[in-house]
Gaussian input, Z-matrix of N, CA and C with variables (Angstrom, degrees):
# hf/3-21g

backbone

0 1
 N
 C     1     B1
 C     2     B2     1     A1
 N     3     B3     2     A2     1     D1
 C     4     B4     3     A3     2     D2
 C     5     B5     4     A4     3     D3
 N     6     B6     5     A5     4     D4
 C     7     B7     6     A6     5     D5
 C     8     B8     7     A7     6     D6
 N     9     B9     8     A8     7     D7
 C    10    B10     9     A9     8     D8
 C    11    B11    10    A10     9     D9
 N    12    B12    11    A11    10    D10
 C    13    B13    12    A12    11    D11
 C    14    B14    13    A13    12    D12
 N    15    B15    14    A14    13    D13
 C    16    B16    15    A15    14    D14
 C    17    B17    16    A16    15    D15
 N    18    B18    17    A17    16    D16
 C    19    B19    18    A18    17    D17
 C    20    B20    19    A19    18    D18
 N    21    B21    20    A20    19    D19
 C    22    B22    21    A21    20    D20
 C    23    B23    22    A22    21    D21
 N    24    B24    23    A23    22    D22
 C    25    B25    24    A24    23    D23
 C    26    B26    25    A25    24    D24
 N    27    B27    26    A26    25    D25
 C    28    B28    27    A27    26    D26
 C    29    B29    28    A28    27    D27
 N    30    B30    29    A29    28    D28
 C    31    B31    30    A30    29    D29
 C    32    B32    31    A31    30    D30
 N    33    B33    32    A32    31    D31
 C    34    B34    33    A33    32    D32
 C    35    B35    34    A34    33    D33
 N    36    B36    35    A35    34    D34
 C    37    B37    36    A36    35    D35
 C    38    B38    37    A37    36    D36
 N    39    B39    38    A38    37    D37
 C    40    B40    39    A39    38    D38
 C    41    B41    40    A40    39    D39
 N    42    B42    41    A41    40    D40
 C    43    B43    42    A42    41    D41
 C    44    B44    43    A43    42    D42
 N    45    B45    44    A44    43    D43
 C    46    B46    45    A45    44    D44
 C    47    B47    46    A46    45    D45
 N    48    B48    47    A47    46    D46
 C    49    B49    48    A48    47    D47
 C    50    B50    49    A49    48    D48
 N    51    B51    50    A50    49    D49
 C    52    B52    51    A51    50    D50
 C    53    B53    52    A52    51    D51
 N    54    B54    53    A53    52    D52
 C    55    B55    54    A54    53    D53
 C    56    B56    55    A55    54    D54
 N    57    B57    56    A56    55    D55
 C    58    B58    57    A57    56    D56
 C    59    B59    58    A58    57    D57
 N    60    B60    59    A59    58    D58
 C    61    B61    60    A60    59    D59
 C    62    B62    61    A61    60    D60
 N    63    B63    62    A62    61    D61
 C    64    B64    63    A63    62    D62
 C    65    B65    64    A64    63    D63
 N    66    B66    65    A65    64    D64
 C    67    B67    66    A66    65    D65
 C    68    B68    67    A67    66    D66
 N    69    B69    68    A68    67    D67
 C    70    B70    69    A69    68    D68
 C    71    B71    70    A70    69    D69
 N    72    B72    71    A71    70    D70
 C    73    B73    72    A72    71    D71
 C    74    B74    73    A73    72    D72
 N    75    B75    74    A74    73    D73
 C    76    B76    75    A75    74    D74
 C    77    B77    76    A76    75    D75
 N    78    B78    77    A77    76    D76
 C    79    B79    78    A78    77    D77
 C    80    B80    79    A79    78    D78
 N    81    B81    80    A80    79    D79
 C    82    B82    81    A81    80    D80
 C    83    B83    82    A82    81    D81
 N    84    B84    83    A83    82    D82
 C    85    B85    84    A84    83    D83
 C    86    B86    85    A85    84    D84
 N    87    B87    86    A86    85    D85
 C    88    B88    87    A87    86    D86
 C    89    B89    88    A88    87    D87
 N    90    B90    89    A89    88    D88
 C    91    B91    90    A90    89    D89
 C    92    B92    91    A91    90    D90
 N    93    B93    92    A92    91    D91
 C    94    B94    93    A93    92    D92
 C    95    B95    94    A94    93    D93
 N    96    B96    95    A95    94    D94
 C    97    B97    96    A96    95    D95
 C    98    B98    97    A97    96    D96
 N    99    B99    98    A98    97    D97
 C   100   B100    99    A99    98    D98
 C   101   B101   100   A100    99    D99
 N   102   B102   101   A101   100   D100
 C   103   B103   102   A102   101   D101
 C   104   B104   103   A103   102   D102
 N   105   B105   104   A104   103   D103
 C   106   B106   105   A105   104   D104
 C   107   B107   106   A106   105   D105
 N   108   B108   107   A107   106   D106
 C   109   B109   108   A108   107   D107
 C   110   B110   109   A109   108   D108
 N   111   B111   110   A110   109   D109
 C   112   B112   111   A111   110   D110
 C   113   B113   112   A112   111   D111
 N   114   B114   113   A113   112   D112
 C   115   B115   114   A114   113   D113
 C   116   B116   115   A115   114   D114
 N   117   B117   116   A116   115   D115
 C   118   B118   117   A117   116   D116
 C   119   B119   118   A118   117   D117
 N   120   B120   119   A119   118   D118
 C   121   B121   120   A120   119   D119
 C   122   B122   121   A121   120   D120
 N   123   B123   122   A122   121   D121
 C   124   B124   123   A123   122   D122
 C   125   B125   124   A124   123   D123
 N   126   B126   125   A125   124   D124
 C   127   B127   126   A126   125   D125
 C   128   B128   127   A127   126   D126
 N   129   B129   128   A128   127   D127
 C   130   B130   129   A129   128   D128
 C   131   B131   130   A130   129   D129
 N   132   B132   131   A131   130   D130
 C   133   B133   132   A132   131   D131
 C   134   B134   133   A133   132   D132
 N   135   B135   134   A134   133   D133
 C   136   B136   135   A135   134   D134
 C   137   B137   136   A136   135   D135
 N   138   B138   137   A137   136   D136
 C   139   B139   138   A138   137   D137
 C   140   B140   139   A139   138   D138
 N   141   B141   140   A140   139   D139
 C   142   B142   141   A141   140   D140
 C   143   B143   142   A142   141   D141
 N   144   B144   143   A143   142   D142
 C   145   B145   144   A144   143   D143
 C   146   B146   145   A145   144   D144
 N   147   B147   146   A146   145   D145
 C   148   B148   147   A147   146   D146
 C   149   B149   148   A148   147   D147
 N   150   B150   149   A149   148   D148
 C   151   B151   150   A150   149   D149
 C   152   B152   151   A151   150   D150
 N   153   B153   152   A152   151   D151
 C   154   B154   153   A153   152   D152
 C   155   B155   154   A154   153   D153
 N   156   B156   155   A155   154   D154
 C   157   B157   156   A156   155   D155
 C   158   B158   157   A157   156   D156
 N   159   B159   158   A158   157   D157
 C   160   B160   159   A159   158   D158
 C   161   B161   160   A160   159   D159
 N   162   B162   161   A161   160   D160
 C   163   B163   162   A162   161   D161
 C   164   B164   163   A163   162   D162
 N   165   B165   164   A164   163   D163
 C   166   B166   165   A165   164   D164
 C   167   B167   166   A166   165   D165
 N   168   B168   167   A167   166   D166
 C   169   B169   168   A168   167   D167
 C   170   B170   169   A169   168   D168
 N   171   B171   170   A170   169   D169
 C   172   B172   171   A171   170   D170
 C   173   B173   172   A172   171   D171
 N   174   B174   173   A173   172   D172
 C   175   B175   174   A174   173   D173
 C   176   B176   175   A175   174   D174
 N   177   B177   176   A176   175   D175
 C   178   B178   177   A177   176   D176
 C   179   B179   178   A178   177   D177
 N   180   B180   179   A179   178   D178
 C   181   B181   180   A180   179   D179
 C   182   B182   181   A181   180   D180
 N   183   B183   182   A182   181   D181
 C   184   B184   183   A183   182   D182
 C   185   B185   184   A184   183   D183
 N   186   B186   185   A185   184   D184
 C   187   B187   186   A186   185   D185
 C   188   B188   187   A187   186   D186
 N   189   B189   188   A188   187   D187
 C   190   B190   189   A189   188   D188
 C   191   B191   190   A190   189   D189
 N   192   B192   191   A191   190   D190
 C   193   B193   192   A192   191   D191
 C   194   B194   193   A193   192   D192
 N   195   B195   194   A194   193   D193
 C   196   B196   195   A195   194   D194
 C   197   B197   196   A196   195   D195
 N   198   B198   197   A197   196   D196
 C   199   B199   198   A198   197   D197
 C   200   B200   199   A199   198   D198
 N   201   B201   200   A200   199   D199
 C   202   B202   201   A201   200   D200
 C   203   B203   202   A202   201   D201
 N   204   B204   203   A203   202   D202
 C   205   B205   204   A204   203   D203
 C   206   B206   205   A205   204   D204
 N   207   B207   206   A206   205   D205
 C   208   B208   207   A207   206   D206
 C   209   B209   208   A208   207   D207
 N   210   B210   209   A209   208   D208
 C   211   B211   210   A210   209   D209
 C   212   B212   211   A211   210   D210
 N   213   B213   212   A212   211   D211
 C   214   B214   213   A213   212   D212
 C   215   B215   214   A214   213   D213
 N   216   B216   215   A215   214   D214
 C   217   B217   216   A216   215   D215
 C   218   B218   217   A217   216   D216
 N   219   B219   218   A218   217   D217
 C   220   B220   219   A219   218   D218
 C   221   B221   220   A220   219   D219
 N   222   B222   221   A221   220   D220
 C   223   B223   222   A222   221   D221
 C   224   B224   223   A223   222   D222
 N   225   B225   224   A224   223   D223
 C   226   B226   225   A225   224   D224
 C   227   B227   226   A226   225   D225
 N   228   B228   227   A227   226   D226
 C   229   B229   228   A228   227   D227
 C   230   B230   229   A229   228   D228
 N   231   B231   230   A230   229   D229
 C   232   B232   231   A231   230   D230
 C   233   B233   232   A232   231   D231
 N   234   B234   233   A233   232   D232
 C   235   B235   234   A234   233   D233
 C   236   B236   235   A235   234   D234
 N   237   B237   236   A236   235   D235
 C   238   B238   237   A237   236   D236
 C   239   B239   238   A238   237   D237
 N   240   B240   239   A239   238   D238
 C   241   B241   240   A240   239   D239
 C   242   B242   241   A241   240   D240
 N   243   B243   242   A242   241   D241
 C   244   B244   243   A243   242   D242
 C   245   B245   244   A244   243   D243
 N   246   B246   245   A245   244   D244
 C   247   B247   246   A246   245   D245
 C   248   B248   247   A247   246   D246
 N   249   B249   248   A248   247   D247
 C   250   B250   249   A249   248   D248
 C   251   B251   250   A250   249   D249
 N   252   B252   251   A251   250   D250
 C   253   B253   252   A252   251   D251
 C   254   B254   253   A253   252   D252
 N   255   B255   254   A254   253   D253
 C   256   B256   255   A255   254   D254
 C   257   B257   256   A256   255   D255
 N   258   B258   257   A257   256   D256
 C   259   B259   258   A258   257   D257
 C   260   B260   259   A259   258   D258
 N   261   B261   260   A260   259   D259
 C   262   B262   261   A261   260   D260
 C   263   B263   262   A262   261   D261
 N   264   B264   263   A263   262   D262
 C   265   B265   264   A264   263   D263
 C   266   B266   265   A265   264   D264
 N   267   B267   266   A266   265   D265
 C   268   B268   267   A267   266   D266
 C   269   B269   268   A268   267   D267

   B1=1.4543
   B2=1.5286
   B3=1.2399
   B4=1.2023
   B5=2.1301
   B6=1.5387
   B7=1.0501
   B8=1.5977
   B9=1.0554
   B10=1.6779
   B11=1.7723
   B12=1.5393
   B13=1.1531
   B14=1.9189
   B15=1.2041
   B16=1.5364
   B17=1.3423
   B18=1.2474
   B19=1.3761
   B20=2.2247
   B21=1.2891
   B22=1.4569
   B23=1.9675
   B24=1.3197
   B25=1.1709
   B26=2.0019
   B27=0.7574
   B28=1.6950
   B29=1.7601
   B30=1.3337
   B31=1.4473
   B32=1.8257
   B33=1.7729
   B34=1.5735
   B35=1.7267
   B36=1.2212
   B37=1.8101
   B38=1.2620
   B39=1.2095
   B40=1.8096
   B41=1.5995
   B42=1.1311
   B43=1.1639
   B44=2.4303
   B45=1.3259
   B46=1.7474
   B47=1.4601
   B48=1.7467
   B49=0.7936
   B50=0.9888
   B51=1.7020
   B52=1.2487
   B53=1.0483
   B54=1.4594
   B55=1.6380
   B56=1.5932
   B57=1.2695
   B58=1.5509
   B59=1.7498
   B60=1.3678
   B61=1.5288
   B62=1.5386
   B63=1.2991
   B64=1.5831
   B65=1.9323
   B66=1.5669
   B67=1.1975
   B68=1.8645
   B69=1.1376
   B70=1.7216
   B71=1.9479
   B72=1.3365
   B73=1.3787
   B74=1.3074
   B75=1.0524
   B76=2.0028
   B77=1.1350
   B78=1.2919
   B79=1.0844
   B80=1.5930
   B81=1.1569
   B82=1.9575
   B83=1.8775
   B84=1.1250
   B85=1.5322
   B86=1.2865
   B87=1.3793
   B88=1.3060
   B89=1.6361
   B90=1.6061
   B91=1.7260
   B92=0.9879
   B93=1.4195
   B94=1.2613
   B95=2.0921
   B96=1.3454
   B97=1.4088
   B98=1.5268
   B99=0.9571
   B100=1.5894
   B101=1.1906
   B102=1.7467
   B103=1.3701
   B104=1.8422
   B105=1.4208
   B106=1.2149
   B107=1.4608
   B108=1.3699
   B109=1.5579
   B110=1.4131
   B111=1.6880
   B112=1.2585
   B113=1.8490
   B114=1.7879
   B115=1.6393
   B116=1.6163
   B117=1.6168
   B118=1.3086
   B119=1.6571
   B120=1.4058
   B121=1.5309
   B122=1.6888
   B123=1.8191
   B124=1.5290
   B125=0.9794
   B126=1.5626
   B127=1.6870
   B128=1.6224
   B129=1.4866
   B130=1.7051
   B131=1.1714
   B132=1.1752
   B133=1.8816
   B134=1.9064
   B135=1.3525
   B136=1.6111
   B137=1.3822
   B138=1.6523
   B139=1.7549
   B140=1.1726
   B141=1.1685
   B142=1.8306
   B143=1.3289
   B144=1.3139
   B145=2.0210
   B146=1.5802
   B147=1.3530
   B148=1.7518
   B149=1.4388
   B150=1.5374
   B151=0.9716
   B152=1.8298
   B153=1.2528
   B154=1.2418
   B155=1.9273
   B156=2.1204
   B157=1.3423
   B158=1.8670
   B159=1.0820
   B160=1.4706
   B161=1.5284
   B162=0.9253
   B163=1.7306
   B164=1.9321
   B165=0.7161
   B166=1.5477
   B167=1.2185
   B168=1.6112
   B169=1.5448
   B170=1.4557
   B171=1.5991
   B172=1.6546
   B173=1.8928
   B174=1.5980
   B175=1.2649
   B176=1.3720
   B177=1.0942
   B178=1.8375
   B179=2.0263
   B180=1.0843
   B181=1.8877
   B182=1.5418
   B183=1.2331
   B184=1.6477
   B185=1.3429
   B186=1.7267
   B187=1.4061
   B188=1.6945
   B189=1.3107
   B190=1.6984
   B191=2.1931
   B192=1.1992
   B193=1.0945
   B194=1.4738
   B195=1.0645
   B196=1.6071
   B197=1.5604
   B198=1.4963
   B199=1.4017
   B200=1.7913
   B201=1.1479
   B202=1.4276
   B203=1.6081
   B204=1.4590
   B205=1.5108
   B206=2.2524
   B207=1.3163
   B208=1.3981
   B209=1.5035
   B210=1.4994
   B211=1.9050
   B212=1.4800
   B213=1.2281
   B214=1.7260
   B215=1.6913
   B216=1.3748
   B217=1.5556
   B218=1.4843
   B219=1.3590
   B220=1.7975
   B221=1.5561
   B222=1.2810
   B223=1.6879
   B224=1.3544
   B225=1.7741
   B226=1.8717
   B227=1.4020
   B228=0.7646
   B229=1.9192
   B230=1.0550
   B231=1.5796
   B232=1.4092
   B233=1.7079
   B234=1.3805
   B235=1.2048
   B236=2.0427
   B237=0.9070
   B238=1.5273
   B239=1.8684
   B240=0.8881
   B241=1.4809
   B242=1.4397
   B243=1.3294
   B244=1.1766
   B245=1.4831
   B246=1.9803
   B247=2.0314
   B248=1.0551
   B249=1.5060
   B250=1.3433
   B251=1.4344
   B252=1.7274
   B253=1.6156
   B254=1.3408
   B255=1.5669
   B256=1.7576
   B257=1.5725
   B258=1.0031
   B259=1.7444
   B260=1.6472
   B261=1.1629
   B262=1.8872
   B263=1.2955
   B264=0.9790
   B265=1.4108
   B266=1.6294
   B267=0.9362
   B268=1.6377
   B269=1.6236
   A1=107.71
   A2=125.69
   A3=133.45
   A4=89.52
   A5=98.81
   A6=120.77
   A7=100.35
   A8=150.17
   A9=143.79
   A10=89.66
   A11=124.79
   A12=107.73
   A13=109.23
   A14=106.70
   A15=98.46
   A16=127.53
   A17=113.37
   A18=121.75
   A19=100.61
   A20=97.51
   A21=86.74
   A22=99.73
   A23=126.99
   A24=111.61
   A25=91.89
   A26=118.91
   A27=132.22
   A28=102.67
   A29=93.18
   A30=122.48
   A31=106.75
   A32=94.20
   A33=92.38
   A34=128.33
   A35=89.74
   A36=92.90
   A37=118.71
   A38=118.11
   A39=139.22
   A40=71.58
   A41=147.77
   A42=155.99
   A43=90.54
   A44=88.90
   A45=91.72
   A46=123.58
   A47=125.95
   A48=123.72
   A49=107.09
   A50=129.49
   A51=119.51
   A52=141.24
   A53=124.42
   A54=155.87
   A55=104.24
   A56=107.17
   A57=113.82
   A58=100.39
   A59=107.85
   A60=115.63
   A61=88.54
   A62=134.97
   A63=116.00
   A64=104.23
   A65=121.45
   A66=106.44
   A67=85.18
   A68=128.18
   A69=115.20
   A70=89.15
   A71=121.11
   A72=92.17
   A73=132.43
   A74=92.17
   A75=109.76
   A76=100.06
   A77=144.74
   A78=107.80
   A79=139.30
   A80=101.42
   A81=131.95
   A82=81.69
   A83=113.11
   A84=120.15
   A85=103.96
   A86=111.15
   A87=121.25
   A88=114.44
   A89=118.54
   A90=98.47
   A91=125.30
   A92=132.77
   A93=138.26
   A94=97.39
   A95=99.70
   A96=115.93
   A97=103.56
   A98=136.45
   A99=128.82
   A100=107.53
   A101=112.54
   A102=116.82
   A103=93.47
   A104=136.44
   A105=106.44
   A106=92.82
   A107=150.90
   A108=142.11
   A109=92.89
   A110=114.06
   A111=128.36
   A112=116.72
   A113=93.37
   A114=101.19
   A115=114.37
   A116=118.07
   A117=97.38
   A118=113.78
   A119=107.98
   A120=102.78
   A121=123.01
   A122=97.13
   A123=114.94
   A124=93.14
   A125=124.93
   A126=138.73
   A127=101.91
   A128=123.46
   A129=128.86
   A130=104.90
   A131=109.67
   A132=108.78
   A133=95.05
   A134=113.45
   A135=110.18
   A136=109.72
   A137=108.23
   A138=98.86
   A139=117.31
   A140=128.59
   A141=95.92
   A142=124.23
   A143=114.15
   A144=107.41
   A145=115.22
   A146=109.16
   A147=93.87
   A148=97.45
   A149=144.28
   A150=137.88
   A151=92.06
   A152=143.94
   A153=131.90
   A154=101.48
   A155=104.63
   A156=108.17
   A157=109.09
   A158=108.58
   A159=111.86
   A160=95.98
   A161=132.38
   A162=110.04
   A163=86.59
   A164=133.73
   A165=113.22
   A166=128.29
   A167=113.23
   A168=122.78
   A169=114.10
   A170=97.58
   A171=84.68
   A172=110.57
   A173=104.37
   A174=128.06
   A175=107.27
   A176=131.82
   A177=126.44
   A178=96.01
   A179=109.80
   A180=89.37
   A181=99.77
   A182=130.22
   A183=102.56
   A184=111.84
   A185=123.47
   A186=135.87
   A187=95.60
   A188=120.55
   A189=102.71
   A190=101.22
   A191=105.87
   A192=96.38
   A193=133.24
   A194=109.81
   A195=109.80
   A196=106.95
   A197=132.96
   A198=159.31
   A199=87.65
   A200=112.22
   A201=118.87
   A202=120.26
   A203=93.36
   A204=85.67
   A205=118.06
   A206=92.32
   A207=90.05
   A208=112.72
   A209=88.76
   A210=96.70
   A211=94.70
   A212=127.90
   A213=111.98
   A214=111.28
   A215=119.89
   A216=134.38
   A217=90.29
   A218=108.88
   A219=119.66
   A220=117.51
   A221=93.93
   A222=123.07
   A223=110.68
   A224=106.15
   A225=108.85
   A226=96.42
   A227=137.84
   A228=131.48
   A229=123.28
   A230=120.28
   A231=127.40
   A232=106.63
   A233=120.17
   A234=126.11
   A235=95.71
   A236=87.91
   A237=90.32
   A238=95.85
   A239=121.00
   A240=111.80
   A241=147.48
   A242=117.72
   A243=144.34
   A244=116.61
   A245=85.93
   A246=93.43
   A247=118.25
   A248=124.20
   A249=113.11
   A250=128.51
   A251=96.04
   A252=92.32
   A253=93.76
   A254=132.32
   A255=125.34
   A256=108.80
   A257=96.74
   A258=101.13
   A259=104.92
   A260=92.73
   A261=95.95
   A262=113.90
   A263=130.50
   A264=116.80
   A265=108.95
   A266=115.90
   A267=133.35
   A268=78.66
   D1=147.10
   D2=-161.22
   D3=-89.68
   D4=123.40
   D5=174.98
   D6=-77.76
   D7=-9.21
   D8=171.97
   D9=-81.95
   D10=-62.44
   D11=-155.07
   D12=-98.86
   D13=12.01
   D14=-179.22
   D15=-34.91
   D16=-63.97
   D17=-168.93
   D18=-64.50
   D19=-30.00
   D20=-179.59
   D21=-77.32
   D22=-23.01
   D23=-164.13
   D24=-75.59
   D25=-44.39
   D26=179.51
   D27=-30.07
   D28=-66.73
   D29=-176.50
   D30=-39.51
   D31=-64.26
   D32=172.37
   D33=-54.86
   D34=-39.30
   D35=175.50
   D36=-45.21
   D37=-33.51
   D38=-147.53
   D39=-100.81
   D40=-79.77
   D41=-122.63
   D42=-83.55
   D43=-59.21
   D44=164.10
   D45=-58.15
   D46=-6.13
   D47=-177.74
   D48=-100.66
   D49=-50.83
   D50=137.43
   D51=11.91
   D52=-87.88
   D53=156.62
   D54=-30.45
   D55=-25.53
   D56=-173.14
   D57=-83.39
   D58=-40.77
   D59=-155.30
   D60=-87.00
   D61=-53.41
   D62=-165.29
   D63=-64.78
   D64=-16.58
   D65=-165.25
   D66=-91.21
   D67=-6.08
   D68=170.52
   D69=-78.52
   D70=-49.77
   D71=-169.08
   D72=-53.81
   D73=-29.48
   D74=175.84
   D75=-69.71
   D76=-58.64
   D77=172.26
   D78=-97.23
   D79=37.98
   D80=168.63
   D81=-89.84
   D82=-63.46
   D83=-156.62
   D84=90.17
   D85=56.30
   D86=176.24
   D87=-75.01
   D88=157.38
   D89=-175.97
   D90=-56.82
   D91=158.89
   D92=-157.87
   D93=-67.08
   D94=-71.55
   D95=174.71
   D96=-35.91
   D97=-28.39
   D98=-174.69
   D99=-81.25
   D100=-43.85
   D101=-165.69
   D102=-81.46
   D103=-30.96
   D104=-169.21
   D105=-84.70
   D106=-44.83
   D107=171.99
   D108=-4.74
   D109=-80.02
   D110=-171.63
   D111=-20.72
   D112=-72.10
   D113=-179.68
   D114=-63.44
   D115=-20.73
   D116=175.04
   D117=-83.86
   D118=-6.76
   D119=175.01
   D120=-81.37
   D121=-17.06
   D122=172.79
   D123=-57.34
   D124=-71.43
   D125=-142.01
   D126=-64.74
   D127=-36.91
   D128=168.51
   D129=-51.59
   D130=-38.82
   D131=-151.11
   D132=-92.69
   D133=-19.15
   D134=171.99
   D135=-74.51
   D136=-49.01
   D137=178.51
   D138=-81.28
   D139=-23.61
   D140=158.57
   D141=-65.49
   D142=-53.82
   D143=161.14
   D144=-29.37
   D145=-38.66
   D146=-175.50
   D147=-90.93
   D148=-33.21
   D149=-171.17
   D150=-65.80
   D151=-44.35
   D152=-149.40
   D153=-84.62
   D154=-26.73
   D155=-178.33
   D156=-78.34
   D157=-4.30
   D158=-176.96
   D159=-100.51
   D160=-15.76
   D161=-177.55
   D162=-111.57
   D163=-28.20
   D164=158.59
   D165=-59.36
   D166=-20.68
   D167=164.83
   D168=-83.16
   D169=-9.65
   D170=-174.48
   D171=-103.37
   D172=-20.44
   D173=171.62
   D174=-73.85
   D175=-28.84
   D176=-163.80
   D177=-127.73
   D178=-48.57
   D179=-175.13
   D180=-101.58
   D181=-35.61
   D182=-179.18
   D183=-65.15
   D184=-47.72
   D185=-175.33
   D186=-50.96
   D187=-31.79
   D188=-174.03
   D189=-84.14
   D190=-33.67
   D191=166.92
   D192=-68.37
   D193=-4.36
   D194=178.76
   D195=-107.37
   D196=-12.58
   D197=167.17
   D198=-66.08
   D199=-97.21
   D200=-163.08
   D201=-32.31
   D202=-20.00
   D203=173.25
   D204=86.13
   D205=-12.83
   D206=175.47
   D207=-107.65
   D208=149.26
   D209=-156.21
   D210=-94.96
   D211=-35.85
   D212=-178.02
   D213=-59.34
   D214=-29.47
   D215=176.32
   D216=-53.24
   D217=-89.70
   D218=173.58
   D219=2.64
   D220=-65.76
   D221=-170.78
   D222=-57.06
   D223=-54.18
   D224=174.37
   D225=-84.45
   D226=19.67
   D227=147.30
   D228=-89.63
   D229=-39.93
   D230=-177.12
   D231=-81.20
   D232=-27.00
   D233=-173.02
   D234=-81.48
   D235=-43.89
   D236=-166.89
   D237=-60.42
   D238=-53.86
   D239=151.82
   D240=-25.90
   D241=-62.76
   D242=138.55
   D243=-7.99
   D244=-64.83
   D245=170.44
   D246=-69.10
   D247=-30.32
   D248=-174.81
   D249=-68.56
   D250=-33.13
   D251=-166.77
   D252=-86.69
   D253=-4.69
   D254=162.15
   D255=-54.51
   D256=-32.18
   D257=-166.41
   D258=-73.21
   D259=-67.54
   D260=175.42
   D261=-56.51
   D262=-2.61
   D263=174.48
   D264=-102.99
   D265=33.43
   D266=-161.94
   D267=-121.27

C-alpha cells in the first residue's frame, strides 16, 4: 500500500462503506431525512479526503517541481491547479 496515501486509502473505504449503507437505506425505504443526513455526511467526508489529497499534491509533486529547478514541470503543476480549483468551483 502506498505509504504517501494510506491514511487517505483508509479514509475512502469508510467513505465506500458509507455509500454502501445509504444504498441499504433506500432500499429499507428508510426516512428520507435520515437517508440525506447520511449523503451529506458522505459529501463531508469526500471534501476533506480531497482537501487532505490536494495538499499532499501540493507538499510532495508541486514542492518536487519547484526543487528540480525545471520550469515546464512548474508550469504543468501550476496549470494542473488552475484546473482543479476551475472544477471545484462548479
Amino acid at each position: 500500500m502506498s505509504e504517501k496515501f494510506s491514511k487517505e486509502i483508509a479514509r475512502m473505504r469508510r467513505i465506500e462503506g458509507q455509500a454502501r449503507g445509504i444504498v441499504k437505506m433506500l432500499e429499507e425505504e428508510r426516512y428520507c431525512i435520515d437517508i440525506l443526513n447520511q449523503v451529506t455526511a458522505v459529501e463531508a467526508a469526500l471534501r476533506s479526503a480531497k482537501a487532505k489529497i490536494l495538499a499532499i499534491h501540493a507538499g510532495h509533486c508541486i514542492e518536487a517541481a519547484v526543487q528540480n529547478g525545471d520550469s515546464a514541470d512548474q508550469r504543468e503543476k501550476f496549470d494542473e491547479l488552475i484546473n482543479l480549483f476551475g472544477k471545484v468551483g462548479r
